[in-house]
N, C-alpha and C positions, 0 to 999 in steps of 0.2 A: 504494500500500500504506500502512497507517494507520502512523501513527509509532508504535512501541512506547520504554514508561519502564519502568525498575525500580523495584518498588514493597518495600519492605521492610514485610513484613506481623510484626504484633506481638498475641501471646496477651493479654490480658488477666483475670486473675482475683480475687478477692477478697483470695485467698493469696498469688500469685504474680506474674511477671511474666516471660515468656519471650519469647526472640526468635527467629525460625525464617525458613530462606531467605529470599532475594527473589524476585520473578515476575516476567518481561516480558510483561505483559499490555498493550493498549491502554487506554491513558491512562483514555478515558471510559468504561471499564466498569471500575473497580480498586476499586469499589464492589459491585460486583455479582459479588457470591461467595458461598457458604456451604461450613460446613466438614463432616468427619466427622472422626474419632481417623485416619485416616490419609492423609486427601485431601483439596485445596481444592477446590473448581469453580466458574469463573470464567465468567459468560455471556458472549459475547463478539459479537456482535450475534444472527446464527441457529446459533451456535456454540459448543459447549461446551469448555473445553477442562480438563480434569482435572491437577495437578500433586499429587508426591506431597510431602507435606509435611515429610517427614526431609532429602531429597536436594535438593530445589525441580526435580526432574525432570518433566518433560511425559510423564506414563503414556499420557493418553486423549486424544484429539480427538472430539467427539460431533458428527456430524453430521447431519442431517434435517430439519430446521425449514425454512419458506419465508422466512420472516417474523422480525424480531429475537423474543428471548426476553425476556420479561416475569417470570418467578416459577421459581426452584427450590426444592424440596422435598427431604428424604431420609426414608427406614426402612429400618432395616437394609440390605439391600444395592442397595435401588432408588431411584434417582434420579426424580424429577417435574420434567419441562420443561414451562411453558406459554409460547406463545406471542404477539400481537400478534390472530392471528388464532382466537383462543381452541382452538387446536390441541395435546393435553395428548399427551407421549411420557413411556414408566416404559423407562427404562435400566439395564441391569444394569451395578456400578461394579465389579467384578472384568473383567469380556471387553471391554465398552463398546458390546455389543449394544443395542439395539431392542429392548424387550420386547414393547411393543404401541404403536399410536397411537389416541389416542380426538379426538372433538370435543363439546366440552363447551357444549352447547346449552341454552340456558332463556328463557322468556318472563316478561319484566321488568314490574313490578307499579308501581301509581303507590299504593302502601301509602303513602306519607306525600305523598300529594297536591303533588307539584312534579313537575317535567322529567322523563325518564329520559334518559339517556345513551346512546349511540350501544349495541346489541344485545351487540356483543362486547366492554364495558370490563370488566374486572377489575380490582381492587384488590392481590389477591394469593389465591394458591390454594395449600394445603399440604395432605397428607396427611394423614386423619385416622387411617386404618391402611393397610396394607399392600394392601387392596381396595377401599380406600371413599377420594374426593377429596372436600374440604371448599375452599369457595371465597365471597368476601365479593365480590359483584356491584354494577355500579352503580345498582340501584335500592335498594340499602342493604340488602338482604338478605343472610346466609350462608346455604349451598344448598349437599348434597353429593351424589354421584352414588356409584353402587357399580359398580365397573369390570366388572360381569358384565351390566349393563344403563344404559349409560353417559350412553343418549338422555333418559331419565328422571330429575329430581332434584326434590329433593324440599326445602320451606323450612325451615331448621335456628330461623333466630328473625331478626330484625328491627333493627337502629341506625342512625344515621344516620350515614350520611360517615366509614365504616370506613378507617382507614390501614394497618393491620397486624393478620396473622391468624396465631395458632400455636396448635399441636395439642400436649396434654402427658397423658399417663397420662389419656387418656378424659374429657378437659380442655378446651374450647377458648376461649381466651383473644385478647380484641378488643379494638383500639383505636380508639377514635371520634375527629373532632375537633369535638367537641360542644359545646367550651367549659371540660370536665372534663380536667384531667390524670388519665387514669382509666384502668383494662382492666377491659371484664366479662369475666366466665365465666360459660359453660354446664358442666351435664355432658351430655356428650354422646348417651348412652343415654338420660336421660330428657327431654332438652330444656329442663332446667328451670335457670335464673338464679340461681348459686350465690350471687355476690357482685362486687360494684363495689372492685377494688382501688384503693389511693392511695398517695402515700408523701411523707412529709415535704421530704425532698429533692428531689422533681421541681420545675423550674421552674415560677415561672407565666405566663400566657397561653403557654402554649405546649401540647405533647401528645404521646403516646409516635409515634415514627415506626416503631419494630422491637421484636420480641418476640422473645425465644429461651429454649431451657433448659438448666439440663444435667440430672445424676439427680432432684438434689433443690431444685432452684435457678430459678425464671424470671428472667430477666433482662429489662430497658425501658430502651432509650433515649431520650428527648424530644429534640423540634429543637434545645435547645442545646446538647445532647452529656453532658447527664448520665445513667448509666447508673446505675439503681438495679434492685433486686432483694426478691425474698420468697420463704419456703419453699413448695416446691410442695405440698406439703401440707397446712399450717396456712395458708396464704395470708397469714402476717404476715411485714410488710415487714423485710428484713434488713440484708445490705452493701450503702452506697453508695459509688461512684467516680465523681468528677467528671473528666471525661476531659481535657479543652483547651479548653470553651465552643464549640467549632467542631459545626455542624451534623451529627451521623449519618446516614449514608445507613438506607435501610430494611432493606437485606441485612447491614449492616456490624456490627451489635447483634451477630452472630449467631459475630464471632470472639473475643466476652468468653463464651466458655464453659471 
């Protein structure tokens, strides 16, 4: 049985600064979490396990997957698990049913003329609503599928060597490691290349690893642990907090909301 640590998890916000239960999670997934306003979930190889965030009580155990977990997602009350084996399940986070299971299938393009990677690599796959999954593939493309016809997806647009994918108010927001400490955006409805965000503060050589939001806020962290931000909105760049210089995981961005 894997050793478990207690991990004391810490809110961070522009305003604020909160400290909320610990978790015994295994060690090498205490990275591998994202939140909602009243529950953590922690991948835990093919395992989810749900803690509620007042109490640090174990509500849910999610289980179904073959294969460890790769990518969670939320909207409103459903959860997005992908897998290793490119096997996508929507959870409801109130029962902790199985809503449905998809397999998220596409034929990878040599669009920028190199390699492609093994069929099933994903980068990361979020939500773009409630019926539709948006996902950044390794032939450098983002591609979203509509959960009513899952086998078919269709190309959202084009980067190279995507690290981090988030969806915001019909927004989607990408990180390359291109060279740029950068995130585009698309809007999503028209397909069309809103704008190349930057920020003073981000390191340099380096690149955002996670993206989050909250109502009116995205948030980026880069590999050396600085988390900066801009209005979701006006997309100019706002509060920065330089966290400890220590590396961010890709999920971990996602507890400075």
């Amino acid at each position: 049985m894997a050793a478990h640590s207690t991990i004391t998890y810490t809110k961070v916000s522009p305003l604020a600064e909160e400290v909320i239960p610990t978790f015994a999670v295994d060690e090498k997934d205490k990275h591998g979490y994202i939140i909602d306003s009243t529950n953590i979930y922690f991948k835990c190889g093919p395992i989810i396990r749900v803690f509620d965030r007042a109490t640090g009580e174990l509500r849910l155990t999610l289980e179904g997957h073959e294969t460890n977990i790769t990518t969670l997602s939320l909207t409103g009350n459903l959860l997005l698990s992908v897998d290793r084996n490119v096997i996508a399940k929507r959870w409801n986070t109130e029962t902790g049913e199985c809503v449905s299971t998809h397999t998220l299938n596409w034929e990878p393009t040599d669009y920028l003329n190199r390699p492609v990677l093994r069929k099933a690599n994903y980068i990361q796959v979020a939500y773009a609503t409630d019926d539709k999954i948006i996902g950044a593939c390794s032939d450098s493309t983002i591609r979203f599928w509509t959960i009513e016809d899952v086998p078919k997806c269709s190309v959202f647009a084009y980067e190279s060597n995507i690290v981090a994918l988030h969806v915001h108010n019909n927004r989607v927001f990408a990180s390359c490691r291109n060279g740029n400490v950068s995130i585009h955006v698309w809007d999503f409805a028209t397909k069309k290349h809103i704008a190349e965000l930057f920020h003073h503060a981000s390191a340099r050589n380096s690149h955002f690893t996670s993206i989050t939001s909250s109502v009116d806020t995205i948030f980026a962290s880069d590999y050396h642990g600085n988390v900066v931000s801009w209005c979701a909105t006006t997309l100019d760049p706002t509060h920065t907090s330089i966290v400890t210089g220590k590396q961010i995981g890709r999920a971990s961005c996602r507890e400075r909301v």
